[in-house]
C-alpha positions as CSV (number, residue, x, y, z in Angstrom):
1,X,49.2,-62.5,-39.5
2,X,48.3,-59.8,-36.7
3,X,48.8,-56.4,-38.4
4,X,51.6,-54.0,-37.4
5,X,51.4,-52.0,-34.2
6,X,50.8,-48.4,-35.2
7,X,54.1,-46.5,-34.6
8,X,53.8,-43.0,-31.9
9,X,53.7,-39.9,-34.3
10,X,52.4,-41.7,-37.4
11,X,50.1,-40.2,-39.8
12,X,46.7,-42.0,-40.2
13,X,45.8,-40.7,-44.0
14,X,42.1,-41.4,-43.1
15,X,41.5,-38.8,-40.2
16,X,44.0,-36.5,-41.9
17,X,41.4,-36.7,-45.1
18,X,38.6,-36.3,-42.7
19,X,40.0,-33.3,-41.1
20,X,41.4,-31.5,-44.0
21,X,37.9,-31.8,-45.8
22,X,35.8,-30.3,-42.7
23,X,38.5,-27.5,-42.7
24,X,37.4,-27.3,-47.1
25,X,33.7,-27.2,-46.0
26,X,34.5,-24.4,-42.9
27,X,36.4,-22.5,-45.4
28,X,33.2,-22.1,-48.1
29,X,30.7,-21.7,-46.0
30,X,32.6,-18.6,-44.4
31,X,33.2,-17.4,-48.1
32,X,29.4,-18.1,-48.9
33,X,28.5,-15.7,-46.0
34,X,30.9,-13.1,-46.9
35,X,29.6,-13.6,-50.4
36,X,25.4,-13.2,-49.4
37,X,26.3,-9.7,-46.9
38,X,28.4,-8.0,-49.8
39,X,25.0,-9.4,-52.2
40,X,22.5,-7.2,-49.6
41,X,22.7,-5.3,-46.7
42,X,20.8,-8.0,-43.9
43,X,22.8,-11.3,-42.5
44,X,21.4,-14.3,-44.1
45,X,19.9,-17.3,-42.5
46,X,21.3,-20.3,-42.0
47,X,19.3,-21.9,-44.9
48,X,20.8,-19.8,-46.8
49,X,24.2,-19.6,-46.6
50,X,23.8,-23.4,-46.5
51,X,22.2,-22.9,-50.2
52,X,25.1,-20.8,-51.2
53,X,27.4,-23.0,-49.6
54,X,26.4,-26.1,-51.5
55,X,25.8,-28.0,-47.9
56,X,23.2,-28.6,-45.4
57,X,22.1,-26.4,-42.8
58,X,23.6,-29.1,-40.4
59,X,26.8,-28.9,-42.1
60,X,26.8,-25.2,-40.9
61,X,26.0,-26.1,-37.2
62,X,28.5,-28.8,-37.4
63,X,31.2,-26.5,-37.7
64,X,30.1,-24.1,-35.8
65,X,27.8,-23.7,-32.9
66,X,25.6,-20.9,-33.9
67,X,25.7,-17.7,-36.4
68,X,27.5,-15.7,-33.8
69,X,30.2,-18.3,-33.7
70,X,30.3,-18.0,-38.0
71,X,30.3,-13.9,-37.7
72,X,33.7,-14.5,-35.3
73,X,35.0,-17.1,-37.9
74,X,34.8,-14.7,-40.5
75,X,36.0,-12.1,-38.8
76,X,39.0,-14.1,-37.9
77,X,39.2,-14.9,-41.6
78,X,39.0,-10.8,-42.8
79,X,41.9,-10.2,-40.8
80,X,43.9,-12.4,-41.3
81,X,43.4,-11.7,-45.1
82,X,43.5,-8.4,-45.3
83,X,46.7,-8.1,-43.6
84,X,47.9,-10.9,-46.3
85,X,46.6,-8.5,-48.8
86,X,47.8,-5.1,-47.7
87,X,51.1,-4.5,-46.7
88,X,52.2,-1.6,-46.3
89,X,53.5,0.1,-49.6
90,X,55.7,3.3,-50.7
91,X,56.7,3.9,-47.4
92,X,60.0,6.3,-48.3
93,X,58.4,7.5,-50.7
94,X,57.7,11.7,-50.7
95,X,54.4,13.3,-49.0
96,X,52.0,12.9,-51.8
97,X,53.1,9.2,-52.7
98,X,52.4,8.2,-49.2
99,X,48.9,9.7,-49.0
100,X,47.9,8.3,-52.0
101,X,49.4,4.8,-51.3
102,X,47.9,4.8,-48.1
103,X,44.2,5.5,-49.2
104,X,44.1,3.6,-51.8
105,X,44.8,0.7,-49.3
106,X,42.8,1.9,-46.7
107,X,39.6,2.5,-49.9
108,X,40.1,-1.4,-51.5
109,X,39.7,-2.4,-47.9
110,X,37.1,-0.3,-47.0
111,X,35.1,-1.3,-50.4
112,X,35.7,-5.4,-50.1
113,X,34.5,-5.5,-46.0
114,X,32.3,-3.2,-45.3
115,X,29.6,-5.2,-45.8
116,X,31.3,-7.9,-42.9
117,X,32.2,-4.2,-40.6
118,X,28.2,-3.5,-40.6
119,X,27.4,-6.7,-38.9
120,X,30.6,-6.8,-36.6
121,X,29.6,-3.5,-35.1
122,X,25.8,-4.2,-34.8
123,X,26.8,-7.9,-33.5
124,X,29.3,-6.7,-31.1
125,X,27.0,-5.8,-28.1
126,X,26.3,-9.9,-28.6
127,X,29.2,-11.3,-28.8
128,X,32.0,-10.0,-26.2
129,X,34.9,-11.3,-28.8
130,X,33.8,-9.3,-31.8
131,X,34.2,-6.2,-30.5
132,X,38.0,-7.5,-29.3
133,X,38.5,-8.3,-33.4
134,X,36.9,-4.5,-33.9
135,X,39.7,-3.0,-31.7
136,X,42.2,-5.3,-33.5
137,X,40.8,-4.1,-36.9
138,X,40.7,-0.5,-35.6
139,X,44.6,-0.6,-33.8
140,X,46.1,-2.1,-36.5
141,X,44.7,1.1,-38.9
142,X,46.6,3.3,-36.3
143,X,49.7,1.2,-37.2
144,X,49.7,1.5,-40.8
145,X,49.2,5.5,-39.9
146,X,52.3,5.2,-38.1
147,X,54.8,3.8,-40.7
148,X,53.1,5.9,-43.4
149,X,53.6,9.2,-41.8
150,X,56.1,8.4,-39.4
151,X,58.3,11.6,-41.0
152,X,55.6,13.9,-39.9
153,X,54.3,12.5,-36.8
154,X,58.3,12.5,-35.6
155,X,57.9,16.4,-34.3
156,X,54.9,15.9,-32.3
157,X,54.8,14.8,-28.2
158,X,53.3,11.5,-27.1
159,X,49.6,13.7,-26.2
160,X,50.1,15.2,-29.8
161,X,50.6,12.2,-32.0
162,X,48.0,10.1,-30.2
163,X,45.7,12.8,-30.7
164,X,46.3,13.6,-33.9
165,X,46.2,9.3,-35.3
166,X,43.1,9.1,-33.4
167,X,41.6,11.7,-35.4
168,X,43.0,10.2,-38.6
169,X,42.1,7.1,-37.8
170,X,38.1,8.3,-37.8
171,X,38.9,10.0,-40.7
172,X,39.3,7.2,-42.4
173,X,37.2,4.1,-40.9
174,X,34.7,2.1,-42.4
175,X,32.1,4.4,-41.0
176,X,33.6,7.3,-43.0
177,X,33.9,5.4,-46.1
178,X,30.3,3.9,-45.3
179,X,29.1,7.8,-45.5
180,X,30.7,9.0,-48.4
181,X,29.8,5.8,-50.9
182,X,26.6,5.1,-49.2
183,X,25.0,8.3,-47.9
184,X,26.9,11.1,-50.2
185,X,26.6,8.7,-53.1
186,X,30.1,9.9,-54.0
187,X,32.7,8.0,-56.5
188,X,35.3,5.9,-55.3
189,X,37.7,8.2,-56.7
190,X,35.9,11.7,-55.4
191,X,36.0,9.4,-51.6
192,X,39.3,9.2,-52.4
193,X,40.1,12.5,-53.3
194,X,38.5,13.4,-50.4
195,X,40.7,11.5,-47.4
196,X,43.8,12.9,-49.7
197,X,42.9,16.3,-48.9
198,X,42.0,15.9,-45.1
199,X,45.0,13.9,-45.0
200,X,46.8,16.1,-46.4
201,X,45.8,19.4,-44.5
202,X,45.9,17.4,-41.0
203,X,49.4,16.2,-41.0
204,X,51.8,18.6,-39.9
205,X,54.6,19.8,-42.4
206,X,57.0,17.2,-43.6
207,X,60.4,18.0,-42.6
208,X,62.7,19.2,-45.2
């Protein structure tokens, strides 16, 4: 008997398998590399994150074209994760709750990818789309600032408040938490304590 016509719109279960296990295989070899920069401080070869990875090296280039292309993927991946992982918490809450709620968001983020943020910024002059995900990164900080202090940013002019997040957002980058861990050798907690207090001396007075 000559076998049924394939209907428009079906689902062929074969290709769908194929597909869904190439995205599997992306998916761990972008966690292997995220795994091997937060290991040491240089990007791994190809070889290796293949290693880690459980695949072949072609398996890598199959997916993607070079290491560049991998270093946008998981970039891609970061932010789309940590925005999945922190939103934004205590908002109406007093002064002090919001500082602290806030930095010990912006800290966990800071400690899981900076590691990724170091070859992002030293990859950027490379690759023209990574420094569009740094701006992304960096903007959306600025937004969280906004909700989070939105009770004492209210009083200031456009000029103020632009000036005034663009200095808290440096304040607390990866950069700044890169210093105080890496170079000052300080605690999480004392890094902490330490953004509480600029915070908390930058901010003009909450209204009553």
């Amino acid at each position: 008997m000559p076998s049924s016509p394939i209907r428009a719109g079906a689902r062929l279960p074969g290709i769908d398998g194929r597909r869904l296990r190439s995205e599997r295989t992306r998916q761990t070899i972008i966690e292997a590399y995220l795994a091997l920069l937060r290991r040491r401080a240089t990007v791994p070869t190809a070889a290796e994150i293949a290693r880690a990875a459980g695949y072949s090296v072609r398996s890598i280039f199959e997916r993607f074209a070079d290491l560049n292309a991998l270093t946008l993927a998981t970039a891609d991946f970061a932010i789309r994760q940590g925005q999945e992982e922190t939103p934004a918490r205590d908002v109406g809450g007093d002064r002090a709750t919001r500082i602290r709620s806030h930095v010990q968001t912006r800290s966990a983020a800071c400690e899981k990818w900076l590691p990724l943020w170091r070859v992002l910024v030293n990859t950027q002059q490379e690759v023209a789309e990574l420094r569009q995900r740094i701006m992304v990164a960096r903007y959306g900080n600025i937004e969280r600032m906004k909700m989070m202090y939105a009770s004492e940013l209210a009083g200031l002019d456009e000029a103020q408040r632009q000036q005034l997040l663009f200095a808290l957002a440096t304040l607390v980058s990866f950069e700044s938490w890169d210093q105080m861990r890496d170079c000052y050798g300080l605690s999480v907690e004392d890094s902490q304590a330490a953004w509480r207090a600029a915070i908390d001396r930058m901010l003009p007075p909450t209204p009553a």
